[in-house]
C-alpha positions in Angstrom: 119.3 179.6 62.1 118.8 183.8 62.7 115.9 184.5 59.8 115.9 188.2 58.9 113.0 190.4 59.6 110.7 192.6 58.8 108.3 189.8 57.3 106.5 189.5 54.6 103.7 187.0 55.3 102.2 184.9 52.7 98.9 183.8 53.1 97.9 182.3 49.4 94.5 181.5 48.4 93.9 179.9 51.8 90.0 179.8 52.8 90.1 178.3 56.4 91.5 180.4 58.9 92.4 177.9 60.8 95.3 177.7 58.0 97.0 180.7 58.3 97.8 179.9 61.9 101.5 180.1 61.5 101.5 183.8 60.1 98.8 184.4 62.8 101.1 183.2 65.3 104.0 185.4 64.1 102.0 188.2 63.6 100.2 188.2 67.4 103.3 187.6 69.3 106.2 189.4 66.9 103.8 192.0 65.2 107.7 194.5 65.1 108.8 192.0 62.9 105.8 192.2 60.4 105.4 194.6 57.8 102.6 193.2 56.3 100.6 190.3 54.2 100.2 188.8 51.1 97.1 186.9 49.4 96.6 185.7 46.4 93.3 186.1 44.6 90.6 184.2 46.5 91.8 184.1 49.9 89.8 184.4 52.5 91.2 185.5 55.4 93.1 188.6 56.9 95.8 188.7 59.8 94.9 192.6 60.1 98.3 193.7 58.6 98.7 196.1 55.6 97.9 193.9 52.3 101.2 194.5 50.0 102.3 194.3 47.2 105.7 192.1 46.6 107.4 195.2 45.2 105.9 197.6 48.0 107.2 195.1 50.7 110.7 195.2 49.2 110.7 199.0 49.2 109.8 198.9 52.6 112.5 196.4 53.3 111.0 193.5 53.8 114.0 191.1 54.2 112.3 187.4 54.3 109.5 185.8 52.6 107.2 183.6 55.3 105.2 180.9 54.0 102.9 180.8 57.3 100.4 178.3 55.9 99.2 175.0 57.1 98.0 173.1 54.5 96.8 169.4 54.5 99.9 167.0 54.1 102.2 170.2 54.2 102.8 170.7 50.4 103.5 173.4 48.3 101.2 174.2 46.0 102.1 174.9 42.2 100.3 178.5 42.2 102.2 179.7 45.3 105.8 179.5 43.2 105.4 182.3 41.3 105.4 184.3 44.7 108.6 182.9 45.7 110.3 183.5 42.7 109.2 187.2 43.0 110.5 187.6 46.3 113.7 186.3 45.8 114.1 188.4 42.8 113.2 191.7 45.0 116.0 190.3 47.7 114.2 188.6 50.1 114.8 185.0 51.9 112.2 182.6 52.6 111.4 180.7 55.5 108.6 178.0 55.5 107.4 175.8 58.1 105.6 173.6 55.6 106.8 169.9 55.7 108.2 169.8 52.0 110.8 171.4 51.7 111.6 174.9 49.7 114.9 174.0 49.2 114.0 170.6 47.4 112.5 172.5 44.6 115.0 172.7 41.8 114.1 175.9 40.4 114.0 177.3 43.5 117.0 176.5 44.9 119.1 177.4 42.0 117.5 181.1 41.4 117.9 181.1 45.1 121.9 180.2 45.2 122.1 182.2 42.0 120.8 185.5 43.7 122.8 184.8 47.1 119.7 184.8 49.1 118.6 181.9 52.1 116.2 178.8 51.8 114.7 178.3 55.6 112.8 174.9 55.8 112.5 175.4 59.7 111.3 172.0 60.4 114.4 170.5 59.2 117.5 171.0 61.5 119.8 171.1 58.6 122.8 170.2 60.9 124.8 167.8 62.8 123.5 167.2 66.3 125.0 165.7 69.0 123.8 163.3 71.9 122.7 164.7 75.2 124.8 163.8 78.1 123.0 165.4 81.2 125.8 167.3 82.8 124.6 169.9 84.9 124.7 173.7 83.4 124.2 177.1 84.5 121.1 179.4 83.7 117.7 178.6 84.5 115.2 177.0 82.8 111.1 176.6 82.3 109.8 173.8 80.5 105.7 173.8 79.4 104.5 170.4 79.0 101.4 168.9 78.3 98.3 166.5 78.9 98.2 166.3 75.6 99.0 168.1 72.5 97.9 171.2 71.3 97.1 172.2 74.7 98.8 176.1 74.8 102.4 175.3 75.4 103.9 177.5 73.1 101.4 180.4 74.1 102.4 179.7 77.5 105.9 179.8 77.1 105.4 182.8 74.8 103.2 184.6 78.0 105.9 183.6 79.9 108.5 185.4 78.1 106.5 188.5 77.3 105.5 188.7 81.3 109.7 188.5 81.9 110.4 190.9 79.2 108.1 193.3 80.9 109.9 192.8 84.4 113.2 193.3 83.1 114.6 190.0 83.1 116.9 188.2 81.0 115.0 185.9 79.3 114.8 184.2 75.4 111.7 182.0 74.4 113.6 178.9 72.8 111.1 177.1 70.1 111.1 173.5 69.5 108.2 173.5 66.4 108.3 175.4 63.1 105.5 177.6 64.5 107.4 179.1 67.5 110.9 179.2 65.2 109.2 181.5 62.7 107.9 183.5 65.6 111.3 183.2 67.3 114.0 183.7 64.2 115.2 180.6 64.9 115.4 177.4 67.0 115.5 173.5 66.3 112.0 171.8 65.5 112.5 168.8 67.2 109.8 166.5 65.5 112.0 166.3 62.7 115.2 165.6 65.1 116.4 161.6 65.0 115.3 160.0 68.3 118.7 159.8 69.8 119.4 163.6 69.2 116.5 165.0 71.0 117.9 165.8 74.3 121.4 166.9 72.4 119.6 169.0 70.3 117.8 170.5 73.7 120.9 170.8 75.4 122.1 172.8 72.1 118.9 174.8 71.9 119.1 176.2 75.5 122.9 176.3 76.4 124.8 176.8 79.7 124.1 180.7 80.7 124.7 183.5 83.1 122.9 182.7 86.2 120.3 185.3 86.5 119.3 184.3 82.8 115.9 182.3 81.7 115.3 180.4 79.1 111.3 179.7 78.5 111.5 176.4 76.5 108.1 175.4 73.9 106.9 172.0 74.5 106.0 169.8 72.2 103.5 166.7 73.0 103.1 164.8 75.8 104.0 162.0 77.7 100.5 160.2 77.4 99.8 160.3 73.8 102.3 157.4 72.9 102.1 159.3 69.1 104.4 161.7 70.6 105.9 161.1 74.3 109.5 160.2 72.7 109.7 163.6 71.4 108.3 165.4 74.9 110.5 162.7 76.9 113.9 163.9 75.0 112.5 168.1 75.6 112.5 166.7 79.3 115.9 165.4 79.9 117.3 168.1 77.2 115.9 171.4 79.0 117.4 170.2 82.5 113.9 172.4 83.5 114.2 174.1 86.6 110.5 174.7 86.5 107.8 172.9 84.9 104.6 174.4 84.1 101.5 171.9 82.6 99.1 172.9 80.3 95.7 171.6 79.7 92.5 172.0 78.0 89.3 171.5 80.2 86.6 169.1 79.0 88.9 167.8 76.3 86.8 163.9 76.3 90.3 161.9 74.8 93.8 162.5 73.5 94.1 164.0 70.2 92.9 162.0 67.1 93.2 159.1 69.7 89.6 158.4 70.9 90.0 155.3 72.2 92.6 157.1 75.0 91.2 159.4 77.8 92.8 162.7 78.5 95.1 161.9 81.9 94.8 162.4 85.6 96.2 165.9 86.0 97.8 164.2 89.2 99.6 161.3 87.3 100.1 163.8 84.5 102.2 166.4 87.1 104.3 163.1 88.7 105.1 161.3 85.1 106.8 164.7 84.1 108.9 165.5 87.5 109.9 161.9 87.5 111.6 162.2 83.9 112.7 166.4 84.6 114.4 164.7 88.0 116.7 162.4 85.6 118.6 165.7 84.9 117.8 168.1 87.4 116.9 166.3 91.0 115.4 169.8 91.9 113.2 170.5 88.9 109.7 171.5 90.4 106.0 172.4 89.0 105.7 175.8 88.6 101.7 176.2 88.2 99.0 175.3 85.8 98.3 176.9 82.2 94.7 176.2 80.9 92.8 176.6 77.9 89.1 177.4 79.0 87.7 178.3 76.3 84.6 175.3 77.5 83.7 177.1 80.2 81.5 180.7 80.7 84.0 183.2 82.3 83.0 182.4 86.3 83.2 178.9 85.8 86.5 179.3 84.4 87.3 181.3 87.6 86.3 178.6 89.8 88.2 175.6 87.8 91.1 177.5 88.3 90.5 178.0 92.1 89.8 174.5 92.5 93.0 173.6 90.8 94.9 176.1 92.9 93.5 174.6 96.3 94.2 171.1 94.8 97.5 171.3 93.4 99.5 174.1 95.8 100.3 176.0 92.5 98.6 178.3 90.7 96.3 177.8 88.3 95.8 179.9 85.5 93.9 180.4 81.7 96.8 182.4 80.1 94.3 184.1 77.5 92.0 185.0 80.4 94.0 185.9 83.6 97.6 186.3 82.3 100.2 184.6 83.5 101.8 186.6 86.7 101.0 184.2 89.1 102.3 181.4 87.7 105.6 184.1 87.3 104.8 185.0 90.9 105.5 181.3 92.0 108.4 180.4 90.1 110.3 183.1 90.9 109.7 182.5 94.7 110.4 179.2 94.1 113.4 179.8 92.3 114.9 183.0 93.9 116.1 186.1 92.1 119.6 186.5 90.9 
């Protein structure tokens, strides 16, 4: 899956900005790719991008057609259909990350097939996967996992890649949810993979490489909310991590929409993930500690991340706040340059 850019992003008649988080996301971390936005009468919010027209995207050459919206229940509403007929008749593809699927839509799909243009339903592979088997493969690997979800991993991994970019390394961020893959251009979203094809599909995603090549891997769940540990237990055994690094939010009170579940020890947290990284790479180690602070005033945050630091002999680090070089710092030391 390689989706085309420059973007067009589509933000409908969206009122909650909390909605528009996929185009946000493609539009903080791949802003190159984005020509501009879309919204429909009523909308409400802005990603800050030039407000075109379909036809004035087209003669800029916008190529593809983003549905970046997060809607309850993931539908597509009736009133957004007249938009993706327009762009596929001024030659874009579209690409959604919206759990019904474009594709499924008869009219749709035929103008679609009929104009030669692509249907991108990113969270559904699309395509045979195979098992995993484990064997041992060159290139090196980071991993972020999670106390829970929706803790920063893919901003991590995505400050990760940005930080190696900037050094000169070889390094491609490799997304694993339909946010990240829009972001990306492509990847598999693994939520939607069959259980037994999760580590294959990992193996697949981040393939044997050179040896001075990174992948940074998005991770997805975590291994204490039982909603979602058999998806971040198959992104464990898949990405044969070299490094792992853990993300967590401070003064989250339980897991998410689980309140009945306290958030984990960070201690138990860091073992339960090496144990399962070591099934496919004995030497698989934790690289430092990504949080979101957003709870605490900006010396507090300071001093969490010491304490973390002196507690954990890795460093300890709010991404959006400090960057992420030290964390870089570590793994590389750990890991050795090419």
């Amino acid at each position: 899956m390689e989706i085309s850019p420059p973007y067009l992003l589509f933000l409908g008649d969206i009122e909650d900005p909390l909605s528009a988080k996929t185009s946000r996301g493609i539009a903080q971390w791949r802003p190159e790719k984005c020509l501009g936005q879309l919204s429909m009468p009523g909308c409400r919010t802005s990603l800050g991008l030039p407000e075109l027209t379909m036809k004035e995207a087209a003669d800029q050459g916008a190529k593809t057609f983003i549905l970046g919206l997060a809607n309850s229940g993931g539908r597509i509403a009736d009133g957004w259909l007249p938009y993706i007929r327009q762009a596929l008749e001024h030659g874009m593809d579209i690409a959604s990350g919206l759990h019904q699927k474009v594709g499924d839509i008869a009219e749709i799909r035929e103008l679609a097939d009929r104009l030669g243009r692509r249907i991108f339903d990113v969270r559904h592979p699309g395509r045979a996967l195979s098992v995993g088997t484990g064997k041992k493969r060159p290139g090196r690997r980071i991993l972020a996992v999670g106390t829970d979800c929706s803790v920063g991993k893919m901003y991590t991994a995505l400050a990760l890649e940005r930080e190696m970019k900037e050094r000169g390394l070889n390094v491609d961020f490799r997304a694993t949810g339909q946010t990240g893959i829009l972001i990306a251009g492509g990847g598999i979203s693994v939520d939607a993979v069959v259980a037994d094809f999760i580590s294959g599909a990992v193996e697949e995603l981040a393939p044997a490489n050179s040896p001075d090549h990174w992948d940074v891997i998005e991770g997805q769940g975590s291994l204490f909310n039982p909603s979602f540990a058999g998806v971040s237990l198959g992104l464990l055994h898949g990405a044969q991590p070299d490094a792992l690094v853990l993300c967590h939010e401070v003064g989250r009170p339980h897991m998410r929409g689980l309140p009945h579940l306290q958030t984990p020890d960070i201690q138990k947290c860091i073992n339960a993930n090496l144990g399962a990284a070591h099934l496919t790479n004995p030497g698989a180690f934790l690289g430092g500690i990504a949080v979101n602070s957003s709870a605490l005033g900006e010396e507090e945050a300071r001093g969490y991340c010491r304490e973390m630091t002196e507690r954990y002999a890795v460093p300890c680090v709010d991404p959006m706040r400090h960057g992420i070089s030290q964390i870089l710092d570590f793994i590389l030391s750990r890991g050795g340059e090419p």
